[in-house]
C-alpha positions in Angstrom: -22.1 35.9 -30.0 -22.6 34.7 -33.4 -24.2 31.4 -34.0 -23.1 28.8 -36.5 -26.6 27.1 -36.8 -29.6 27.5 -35.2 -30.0 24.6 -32.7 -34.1 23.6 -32.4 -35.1 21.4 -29.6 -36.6 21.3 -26.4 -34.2 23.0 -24.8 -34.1 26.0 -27.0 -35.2 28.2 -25.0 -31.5 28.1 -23.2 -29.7 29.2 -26.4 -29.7 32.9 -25.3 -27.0 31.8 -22.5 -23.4 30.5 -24.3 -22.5 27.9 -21.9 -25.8 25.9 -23.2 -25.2 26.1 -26.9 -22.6 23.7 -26.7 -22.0 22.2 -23.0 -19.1 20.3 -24.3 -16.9 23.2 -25.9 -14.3 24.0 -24.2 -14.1 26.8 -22.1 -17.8 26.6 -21.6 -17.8 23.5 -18.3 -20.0 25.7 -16.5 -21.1 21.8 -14.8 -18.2 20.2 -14.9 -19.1 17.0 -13.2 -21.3 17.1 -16.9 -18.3 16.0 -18.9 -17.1 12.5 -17.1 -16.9 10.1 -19.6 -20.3 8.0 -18.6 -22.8 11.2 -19.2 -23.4 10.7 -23.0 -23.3 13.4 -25.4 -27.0 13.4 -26.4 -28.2 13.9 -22.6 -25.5 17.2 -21.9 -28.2 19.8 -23.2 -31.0 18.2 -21.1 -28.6 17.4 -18.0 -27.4 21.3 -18.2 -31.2 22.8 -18.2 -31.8 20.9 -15.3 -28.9 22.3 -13.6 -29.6 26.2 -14.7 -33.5 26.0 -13.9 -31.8 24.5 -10.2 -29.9 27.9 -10.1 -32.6 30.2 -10.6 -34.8 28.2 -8.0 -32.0 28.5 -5.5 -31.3 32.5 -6.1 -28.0 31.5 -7.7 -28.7 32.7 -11.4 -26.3 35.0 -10.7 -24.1 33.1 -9.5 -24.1 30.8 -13.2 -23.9 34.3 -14.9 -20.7 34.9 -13.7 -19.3 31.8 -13.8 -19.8 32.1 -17.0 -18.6 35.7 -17.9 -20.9 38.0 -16.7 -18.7 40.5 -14.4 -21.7 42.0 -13.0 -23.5 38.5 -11.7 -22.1 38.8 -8.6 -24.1 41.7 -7.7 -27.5 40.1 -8.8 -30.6 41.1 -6.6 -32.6 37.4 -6.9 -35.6 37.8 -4.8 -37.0 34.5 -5.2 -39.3 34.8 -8.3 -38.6 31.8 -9.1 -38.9 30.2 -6.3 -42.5 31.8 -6.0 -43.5 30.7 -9.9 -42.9 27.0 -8.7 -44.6 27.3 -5.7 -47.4 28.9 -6.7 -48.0 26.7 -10.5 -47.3 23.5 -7.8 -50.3 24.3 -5.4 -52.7 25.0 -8.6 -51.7 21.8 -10.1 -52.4 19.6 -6.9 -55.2 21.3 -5.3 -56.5 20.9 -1.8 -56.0 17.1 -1.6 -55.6 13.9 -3.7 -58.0 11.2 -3.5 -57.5 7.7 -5.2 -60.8 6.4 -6.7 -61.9 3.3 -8.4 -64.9 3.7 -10.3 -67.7 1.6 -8.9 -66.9 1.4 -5.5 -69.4 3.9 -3.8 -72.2 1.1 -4.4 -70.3 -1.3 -2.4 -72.4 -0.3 1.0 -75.7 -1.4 -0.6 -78.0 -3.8 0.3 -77.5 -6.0 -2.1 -74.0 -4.2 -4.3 -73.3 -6.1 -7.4 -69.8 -8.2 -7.5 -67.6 -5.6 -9.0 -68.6 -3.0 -6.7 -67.2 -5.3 -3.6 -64.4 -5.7 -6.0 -63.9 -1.8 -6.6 -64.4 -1.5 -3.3 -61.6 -3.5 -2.1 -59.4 -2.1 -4.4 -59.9 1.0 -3.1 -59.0 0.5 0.1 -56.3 -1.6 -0.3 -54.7 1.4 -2.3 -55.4 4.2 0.2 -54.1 1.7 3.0 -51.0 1.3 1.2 -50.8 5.1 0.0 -51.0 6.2 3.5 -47.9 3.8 4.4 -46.0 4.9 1.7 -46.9 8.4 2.1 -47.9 8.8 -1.1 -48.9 12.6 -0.9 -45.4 13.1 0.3 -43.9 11.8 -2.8 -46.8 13.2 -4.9 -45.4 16.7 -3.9 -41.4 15.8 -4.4 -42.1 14.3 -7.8 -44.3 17.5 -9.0 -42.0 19.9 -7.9 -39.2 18.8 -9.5 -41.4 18.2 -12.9 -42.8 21.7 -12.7 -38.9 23.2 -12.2 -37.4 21.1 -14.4 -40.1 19.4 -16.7 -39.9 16.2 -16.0 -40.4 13.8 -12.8 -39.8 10.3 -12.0 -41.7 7.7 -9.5 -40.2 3.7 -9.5 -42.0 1.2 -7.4 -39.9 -1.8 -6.5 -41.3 -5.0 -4.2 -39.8 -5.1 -0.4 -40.0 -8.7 0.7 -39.6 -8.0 4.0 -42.3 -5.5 4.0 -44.3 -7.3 1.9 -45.6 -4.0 0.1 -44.5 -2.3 -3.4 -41.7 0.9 -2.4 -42.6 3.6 -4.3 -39.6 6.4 -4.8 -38.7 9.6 -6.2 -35.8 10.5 -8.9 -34.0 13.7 -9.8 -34.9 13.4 -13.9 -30.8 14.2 -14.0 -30.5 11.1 -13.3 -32.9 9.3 -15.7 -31.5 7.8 -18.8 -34.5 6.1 -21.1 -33.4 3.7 -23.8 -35.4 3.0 -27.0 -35.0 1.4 -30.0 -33.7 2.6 -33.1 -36.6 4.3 -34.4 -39.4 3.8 -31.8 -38.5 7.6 -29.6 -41.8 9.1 -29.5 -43.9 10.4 -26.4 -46.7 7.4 -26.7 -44.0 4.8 -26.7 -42.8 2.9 -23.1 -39.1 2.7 -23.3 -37.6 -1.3 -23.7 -34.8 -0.1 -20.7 -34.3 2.5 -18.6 -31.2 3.2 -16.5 -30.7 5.2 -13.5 -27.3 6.6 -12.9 -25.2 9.0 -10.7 -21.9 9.3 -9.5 -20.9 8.3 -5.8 -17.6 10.6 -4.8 -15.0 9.6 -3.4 -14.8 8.6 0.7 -10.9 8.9 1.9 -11.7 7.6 5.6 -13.9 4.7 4.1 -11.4 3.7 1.8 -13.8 4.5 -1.4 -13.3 5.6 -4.8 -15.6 7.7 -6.7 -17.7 5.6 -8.1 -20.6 5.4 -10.7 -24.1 3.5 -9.7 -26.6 2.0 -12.5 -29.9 0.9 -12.1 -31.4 -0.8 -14.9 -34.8 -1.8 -15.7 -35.0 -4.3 -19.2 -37.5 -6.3 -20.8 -36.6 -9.0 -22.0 -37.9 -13.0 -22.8 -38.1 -14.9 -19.7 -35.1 -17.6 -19.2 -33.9 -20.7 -16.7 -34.8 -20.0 -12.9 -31.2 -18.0 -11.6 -29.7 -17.9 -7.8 -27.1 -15.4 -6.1 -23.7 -17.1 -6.9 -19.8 -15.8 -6.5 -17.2 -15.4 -8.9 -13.7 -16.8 -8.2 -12.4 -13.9 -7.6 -15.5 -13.4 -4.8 -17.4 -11.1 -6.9 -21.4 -11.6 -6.2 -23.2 -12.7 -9.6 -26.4 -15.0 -10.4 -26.2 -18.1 -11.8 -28.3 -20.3 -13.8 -29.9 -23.2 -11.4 -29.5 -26.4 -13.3 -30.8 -29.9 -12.7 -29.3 -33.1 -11.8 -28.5 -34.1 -15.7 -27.3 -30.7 -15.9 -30.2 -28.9 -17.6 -31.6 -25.5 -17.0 -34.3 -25.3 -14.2 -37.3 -23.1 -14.8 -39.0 -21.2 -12.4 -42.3 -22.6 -10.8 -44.9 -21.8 -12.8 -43.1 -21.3 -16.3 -43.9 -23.8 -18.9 -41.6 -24.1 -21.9 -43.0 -24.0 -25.5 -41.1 -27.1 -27.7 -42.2 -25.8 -31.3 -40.6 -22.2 -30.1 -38.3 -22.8 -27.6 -39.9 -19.6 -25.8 -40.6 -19.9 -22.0 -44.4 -18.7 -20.9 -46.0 -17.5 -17.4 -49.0 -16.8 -16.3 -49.4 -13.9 -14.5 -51.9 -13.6 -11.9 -53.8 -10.0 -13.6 -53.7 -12.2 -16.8 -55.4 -15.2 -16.4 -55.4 -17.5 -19.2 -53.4 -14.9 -21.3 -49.7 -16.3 -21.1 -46.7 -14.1 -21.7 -42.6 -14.5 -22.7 -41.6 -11.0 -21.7 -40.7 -10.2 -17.8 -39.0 -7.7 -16.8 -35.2 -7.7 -15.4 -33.2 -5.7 -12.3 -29.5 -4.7 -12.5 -28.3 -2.7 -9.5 -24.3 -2.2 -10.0 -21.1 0.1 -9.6 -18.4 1.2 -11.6 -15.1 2.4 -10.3 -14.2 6.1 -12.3 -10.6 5.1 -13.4 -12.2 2.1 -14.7 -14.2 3.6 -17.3 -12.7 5.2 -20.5 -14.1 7.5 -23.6 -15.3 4.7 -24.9 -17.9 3.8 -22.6 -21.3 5.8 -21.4 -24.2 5.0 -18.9 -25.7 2.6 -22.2 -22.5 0.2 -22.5 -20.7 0.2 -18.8 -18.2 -2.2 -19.3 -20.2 -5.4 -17.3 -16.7 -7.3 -16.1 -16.1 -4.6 -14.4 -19.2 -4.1 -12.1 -19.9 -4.8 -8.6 -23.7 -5.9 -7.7 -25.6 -5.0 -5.4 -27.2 -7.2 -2.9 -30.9 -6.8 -1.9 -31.9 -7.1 1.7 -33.4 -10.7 1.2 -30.0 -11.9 0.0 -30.8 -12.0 -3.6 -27.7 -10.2 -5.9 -29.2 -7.7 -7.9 -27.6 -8.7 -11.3 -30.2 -9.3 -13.9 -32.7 -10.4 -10.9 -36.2 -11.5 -12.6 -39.2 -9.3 -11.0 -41.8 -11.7 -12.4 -43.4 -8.8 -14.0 -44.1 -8.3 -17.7 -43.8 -4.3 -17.3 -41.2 -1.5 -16.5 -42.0 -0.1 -12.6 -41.0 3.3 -13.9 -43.2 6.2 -13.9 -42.1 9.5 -16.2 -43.9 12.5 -15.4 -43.8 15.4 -17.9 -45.3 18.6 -16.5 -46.7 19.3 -20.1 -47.7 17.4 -22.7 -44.8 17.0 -24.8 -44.7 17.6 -28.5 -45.0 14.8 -31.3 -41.8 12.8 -31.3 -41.0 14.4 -27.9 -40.8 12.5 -24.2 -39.6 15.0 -22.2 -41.7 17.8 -20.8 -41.5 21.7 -20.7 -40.3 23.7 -16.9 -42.5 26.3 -16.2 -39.6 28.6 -16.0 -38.7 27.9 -19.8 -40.5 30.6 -21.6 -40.2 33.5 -19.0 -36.6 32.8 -18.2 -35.2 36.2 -19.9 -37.9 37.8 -18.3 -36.7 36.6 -15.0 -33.8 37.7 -15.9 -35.2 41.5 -16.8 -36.6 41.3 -13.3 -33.3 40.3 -11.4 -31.8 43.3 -13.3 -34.6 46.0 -12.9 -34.6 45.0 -9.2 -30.9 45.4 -9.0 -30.9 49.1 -10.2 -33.9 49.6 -8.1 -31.8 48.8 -5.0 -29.2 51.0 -6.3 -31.4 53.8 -7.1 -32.9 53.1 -3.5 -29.5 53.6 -1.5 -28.8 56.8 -3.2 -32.6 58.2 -2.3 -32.0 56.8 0.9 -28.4 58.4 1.6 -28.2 61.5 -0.7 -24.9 62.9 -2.2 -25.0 66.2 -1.0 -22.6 69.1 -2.6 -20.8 71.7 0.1 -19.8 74.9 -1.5 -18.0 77.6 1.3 -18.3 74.7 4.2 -15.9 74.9 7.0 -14.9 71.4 7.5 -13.8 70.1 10.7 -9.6 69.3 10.5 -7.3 66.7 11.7 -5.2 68.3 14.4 -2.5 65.6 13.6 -2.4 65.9 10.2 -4.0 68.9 9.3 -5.9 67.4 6.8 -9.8 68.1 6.2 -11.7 65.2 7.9 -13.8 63.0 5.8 -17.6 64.8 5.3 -20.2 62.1 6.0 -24.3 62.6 6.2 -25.5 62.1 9.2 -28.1 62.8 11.1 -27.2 65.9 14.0 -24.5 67.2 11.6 -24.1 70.5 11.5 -21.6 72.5 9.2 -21.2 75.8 9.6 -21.1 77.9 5.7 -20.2 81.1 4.5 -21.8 83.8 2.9 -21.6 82.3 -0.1 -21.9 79.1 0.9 -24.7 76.3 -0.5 -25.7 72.6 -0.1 -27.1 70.7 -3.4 -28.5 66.9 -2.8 -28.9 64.8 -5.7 -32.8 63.4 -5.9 -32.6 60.2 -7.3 -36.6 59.6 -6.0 -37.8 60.0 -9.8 -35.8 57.2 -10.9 -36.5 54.7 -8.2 -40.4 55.4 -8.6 -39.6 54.5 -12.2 -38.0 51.7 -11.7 -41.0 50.2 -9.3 -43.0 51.2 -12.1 -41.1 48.7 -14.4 -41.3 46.3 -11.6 -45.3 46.1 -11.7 -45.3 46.4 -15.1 -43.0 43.1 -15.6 -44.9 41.0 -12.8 -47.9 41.9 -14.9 -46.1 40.5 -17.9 -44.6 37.5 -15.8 -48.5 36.5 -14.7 -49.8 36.9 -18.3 -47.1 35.0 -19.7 -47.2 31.6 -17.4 -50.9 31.8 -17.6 -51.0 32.1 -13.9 -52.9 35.5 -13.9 -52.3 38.4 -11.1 -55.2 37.0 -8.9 -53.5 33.6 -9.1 -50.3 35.0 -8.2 -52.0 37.1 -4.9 -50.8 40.4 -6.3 -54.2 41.6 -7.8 -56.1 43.7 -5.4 -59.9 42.2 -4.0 -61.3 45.8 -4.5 -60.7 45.8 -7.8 -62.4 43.1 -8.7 -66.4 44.2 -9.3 -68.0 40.7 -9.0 -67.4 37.1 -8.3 -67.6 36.2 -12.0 -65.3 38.7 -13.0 -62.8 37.2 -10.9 -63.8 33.8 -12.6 -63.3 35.1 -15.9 -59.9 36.9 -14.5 -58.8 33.4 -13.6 -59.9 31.8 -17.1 -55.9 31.4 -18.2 -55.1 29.8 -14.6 -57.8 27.1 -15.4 -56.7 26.3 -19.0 -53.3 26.1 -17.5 -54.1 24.0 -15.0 -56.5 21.7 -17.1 -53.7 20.8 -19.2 -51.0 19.9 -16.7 -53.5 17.8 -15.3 -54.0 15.9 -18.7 -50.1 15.3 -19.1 -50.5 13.1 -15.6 -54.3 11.9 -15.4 -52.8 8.6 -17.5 -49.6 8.6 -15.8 -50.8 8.2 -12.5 -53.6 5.4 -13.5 -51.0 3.7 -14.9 -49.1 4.5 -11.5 -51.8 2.8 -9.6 -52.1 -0.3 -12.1 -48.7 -1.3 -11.6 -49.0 -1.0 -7.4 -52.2 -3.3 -8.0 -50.0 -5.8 -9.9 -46.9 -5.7 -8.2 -48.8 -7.0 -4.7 -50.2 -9.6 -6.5 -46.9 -10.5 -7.8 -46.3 -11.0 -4.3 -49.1 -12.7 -3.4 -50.6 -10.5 -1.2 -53.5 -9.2 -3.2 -55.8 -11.6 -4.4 -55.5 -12.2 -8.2 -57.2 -11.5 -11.4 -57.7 -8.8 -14.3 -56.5 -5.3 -13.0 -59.3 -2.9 -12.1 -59.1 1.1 -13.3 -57.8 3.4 -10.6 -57.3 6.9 -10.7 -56.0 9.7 -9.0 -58.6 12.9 -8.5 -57.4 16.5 -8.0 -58.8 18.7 -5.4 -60.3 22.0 -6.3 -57.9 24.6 -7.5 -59.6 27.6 -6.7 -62.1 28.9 -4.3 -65.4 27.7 -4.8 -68.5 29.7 -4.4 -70.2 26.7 -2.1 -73.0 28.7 -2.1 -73.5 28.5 -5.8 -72.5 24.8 -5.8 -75.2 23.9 -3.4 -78.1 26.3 -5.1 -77.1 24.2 -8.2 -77.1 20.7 -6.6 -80.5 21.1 -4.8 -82.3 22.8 -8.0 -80.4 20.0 -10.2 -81.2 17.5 -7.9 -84.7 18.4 -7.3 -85.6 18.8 -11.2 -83.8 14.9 -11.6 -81.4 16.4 -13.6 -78.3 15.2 -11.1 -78.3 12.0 -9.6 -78.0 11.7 -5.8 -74.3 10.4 -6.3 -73.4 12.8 -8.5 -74.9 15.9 -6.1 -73.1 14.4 -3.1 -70.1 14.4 -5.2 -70.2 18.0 -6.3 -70.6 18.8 -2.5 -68.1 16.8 -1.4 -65.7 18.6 -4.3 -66.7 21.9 -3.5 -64.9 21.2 0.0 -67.9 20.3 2.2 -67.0 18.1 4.8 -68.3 14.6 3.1 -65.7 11.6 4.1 -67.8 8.8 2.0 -70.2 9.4 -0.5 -71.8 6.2 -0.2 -71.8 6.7 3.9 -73.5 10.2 3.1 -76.2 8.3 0.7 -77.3 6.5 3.2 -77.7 8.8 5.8 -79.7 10.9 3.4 -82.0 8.3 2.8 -82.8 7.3 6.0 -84.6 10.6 6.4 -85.9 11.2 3.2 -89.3 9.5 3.9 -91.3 12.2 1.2 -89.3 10.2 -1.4 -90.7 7.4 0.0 -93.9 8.2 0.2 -93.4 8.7 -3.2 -92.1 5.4 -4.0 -94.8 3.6 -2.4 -97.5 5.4 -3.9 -95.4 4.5 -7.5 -94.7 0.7 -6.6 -96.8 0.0 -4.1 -94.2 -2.2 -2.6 -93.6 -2.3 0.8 -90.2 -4.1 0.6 -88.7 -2.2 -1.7 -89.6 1.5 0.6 -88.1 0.0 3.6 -84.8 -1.2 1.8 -84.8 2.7 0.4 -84.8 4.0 4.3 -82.4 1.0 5.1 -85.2 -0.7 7.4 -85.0 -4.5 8.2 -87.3 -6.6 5.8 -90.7 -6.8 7.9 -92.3 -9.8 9.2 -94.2 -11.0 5.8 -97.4 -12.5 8.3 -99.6 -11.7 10.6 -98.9 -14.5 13.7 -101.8 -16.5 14.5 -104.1 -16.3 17.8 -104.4 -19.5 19.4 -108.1 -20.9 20.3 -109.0 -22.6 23.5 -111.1 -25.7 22.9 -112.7 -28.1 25.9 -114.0 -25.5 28.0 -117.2 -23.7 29.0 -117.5 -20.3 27.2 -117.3 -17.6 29.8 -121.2 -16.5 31.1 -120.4 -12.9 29.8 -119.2 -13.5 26.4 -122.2 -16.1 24.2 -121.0 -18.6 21.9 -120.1 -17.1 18.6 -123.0 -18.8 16.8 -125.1 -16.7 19.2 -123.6 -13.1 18.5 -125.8 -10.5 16.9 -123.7 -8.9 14.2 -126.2 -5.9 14.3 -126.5 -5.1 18.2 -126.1 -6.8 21.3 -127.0 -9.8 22.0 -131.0 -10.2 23.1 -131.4 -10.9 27.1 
């Protein structure tokens, strides 16, 4: 194939196959639900990629290769390399678990914990309450898959009024169209509008058409309070909620600005910090015959669209979320290159040596089937005949034949062994390759053996590459998922349903992803800990990352200092204060007196015991 111009982008890595030089030439619709009129022609390279690195995680590379010429793809060995590459770079990235954290809030649970650590603190738990309802490690593993296959991910979080919590769903990246301006594309920039869009076929029984669906998230300046409304031809719309003199209503809360004319709110995580920008919701459908070459998913045609209505009644047409941000979440699984926004699939750069791998293993199953049922060559064999035709019988190896030679006769079997032990050869040598090459190492892929590895710090240094990797996929999401978190903290108090004020920093922490010597971890915490080089916080953390079985830091604080009374025999003999040693064992405060012994006046003084004037300090009293 001879190329008329070399094609550089982020899907270049594809250009070896011809159906993703050009998607649109004709001749080449290996997807053909890729050339309706709607996909636009900027998104058919991308939109294709997705759908080849699909194939190969399904076993059905071959199946693309011979749709697309290949006469041999049919007979592909796919033994779910792939498949395993995606697996195995997924459970890296994640780790044993995911815990959300905000900074600050292990001090909460101290006697007296400043005001931002109760704050933290709440924080916290309202976002692993409402993680665990959402299933948020769920759709932490959906997301990531699909953004290690493909390169990309997508989360949206939209506010449920009847569950009175923020949704938080997955996409296919197919079906995410970003939308900036002329001149503003580059990985650090949000998108101004993003569309969601996919085709809905066609339902006979239902009486359907195929249809296209759009979801569209816009920021724009905020405008007159709108209500659900109806066409006259009974279409659902919104309309603008005008006064009695016939003047636009604004929405409680919005002030309007006479020298500008703008419209202002206050939101509640921006106190005293107004803002003109909120952020709009379009949910509509298109029929398929309506739409022409003309139009794509960035100019549907919008008298021809049919809104969606929300459960709550309100119609989804341009449906103010009385937030000043996007609720859209893009997750590249690497960090993408300067003026880039999409990420790289794990897949991309080994795909041809996938490829070499499907095809060594094919001929290895050939090679295989001829070791394992030898032609054999009779010379001066008596074969059996067929008494009704006469004809020699068909000769066939099996085992108990017998055939009965002459003098002369000889058997010769062709040993195809050599080859195949080749071949498995090649095999190893292009799994090494395949380990080296996604950074993953053979001891992260399983297929190194234990007894070759001399030490414990050999096998750290073996799995050097897997920690770089691993590193750097988790620095492509650390921000996306804090900014995740921020927008789950502001959308409930866009609801009123978490109290309001300046958004506090959440993040997400990875689990460990590797074994951990715990051994070494605790001999380092104790002789860290002990020379005051680690704080107690930060030891119980280290423990509590190396996988011992710590729930709470701050619980496990407490119950360590409860029984650490040389460290507070130590602190007494430093501050001599009594107080302060109890609140360090979490004692009650003692009684700050000694209570007084009442006297009994009036009465004789008991013949045993003399008057106190009388007592000899030095001996007893005289008789």
């Amino acid at each position: 194939m001879r190329l008329r111009e070399l094609l550089i982008d982020a899907w270049s890595w594809l250009n070896y196959k011809p159906a993703m030089v050009d998607p649109n030439r004709p001749g080449h619709h290996a997807f053909p639900e890729l050339n309706n009129s709607w996909v636009p022609a900027e998104d058919l390279r991308r939109l294709a990629a997705y759908k080849v690195l699909a194939a190969y995680d399904s076993n059905q590379a071959g199946q693309f290769a011979a749709f697309t010429g290949d006469q041999q793809g049919m007979e592909r060995r796919e033994l779910g390399d792939s498949s395993k590459l995606i697996d195995t770079t997924l459970g890296y990235l994640l780790g044993a678990e995911q815990t959300i954290v905000v900074p600050g809030a292990d001090h909460a649970d101290q006697d007296k914990p400043p005001a931002d650590a109760l704050l933290a603190a709440d924080l916290q738990a309202r976002l692993r309450d409402w993680a665990e309802k959402e299933l948020l490690s769920l759709r932490i593993q959906q997301a990531e898959r699909c953004s290690v296959r493909c390169g990309d991910g997508v989360y949206t979080l939209a506010w449920e009024p009847s569950k009175r919590r923020a949704l938080l769903r997955t996409y296919d990246p197919g079906f995410y169209f970003p939308e900036w301006d002329e001149g503003e594309q580059d990985s650090a920039e949000y998108p101004s509008r993003v569309h969601f869009a996919w085709e809905l076929p066609a339902d006979p029984v239902r009486g359907l058409k195929a249809r296209v669906r759009r979801i569209t998230y816009e920021l724009g300046p905020i405008g007159a309070a709108t209500a659900p409304g109806r066409t006259d031809d009974g279409r659902a719309i919104r309309e603008v909620v005008v006064g009695a003199e016939g003047d636009p209503v604004l929405t409680v809360g919005d002030t309007l600005d006479p020298v500008t004319g703008t419209v202002n709110r206050a939101y509640p995580w921006a106190p005293g910090k107004p803002s003109s920008t909120t952020c709009y919701l379009t949910d509509a459908e298109w029929l398929l015959e309506d739409l022409g070459r003309a139009h794509d998913v960035f100019s549907l045609p919008a008298d021809k669209a049919a809104y969606r209505v929300r459960s709550d009644g309100q119609v989804l047409d341009r449906l103010d979320l009385m937030c000043d941000f996007i609720p859209v979440v893009h997750i590249p699984n690497t960090i993408p290159d300067v003026g880039e926004h999409w990420g790289k699939s794990t897949l991309a750069t080994v795909l041809q040596l996938l490829d070499e791998l499907a095809a060594t293993d094919t001929d290895s199953a050939s090679a295989s089937a001829t070791t394992g049922t030898p032609i054999v060559a009779l010379a001066g064999a008596r074969l059996p005949i067929d008494r009704s035709t006469g004809q020699p019988l068909p000769v066939r190896v099996e085992a108990g034949t017998v055939w009965q030679l002459s003098d002369t006769g000889r058997m010769d079997t062709l040993d195809t062994s050599a080859q195949l032990a080749e071949l498995r050869q090649r095999i190893d040598h292009l799994l090494d390759r395949l380990a080296a090459n996604t950074r993953l190492t053979t001891a992260g892929l399983g297929s190194l053996d234990p007894a070759q590895v001399p030490s414990g710090y050999a096998l750290q240094l073996a799995l050097g590459p897997l920690d770089s990797l691993v590193g750097a996929m988790r620095l492509a999401r650390n921000h996306k998922y804090q900014l995740l978190l921020r927008m789950v903290q502001r959308l409930h108090q866009a609801g009123q349903e978490w109290p309001a004020g300046e958004s506090l920093p959440a993040s997400l922490v990875w689990g460990a992803h590797t074994p951990t010597d715990r051994t070494t971890v605790l001999n380092d915490v104790t002789a860290g800990y002990a020379a005051g080089v680690f704080s107690l916080e930060t030891a119980v953390r280290m423990l509590q990352e190396a996988g011992y079985p710590i729930e709470d830091v701050a619980e496990e604080i407490e119950r360590i200092q409860k029984r650490a009374f040389d460290q507070a025999a130590r602190l007494a003999d430093a501050t001599g204060d009594n107080a302060t040693v109890r609140e360090y064992l979490g004692l009650p405060e003692a009684d700050p007196g000694v209570p007084p012994v009442p006297l009994i006046t009036g009465q004789p003084a008991s013949p045993t015991t003399p008057p106190a004037d009388k007592v000899n300090p030095t001996g007893p009293a005289p008789r």
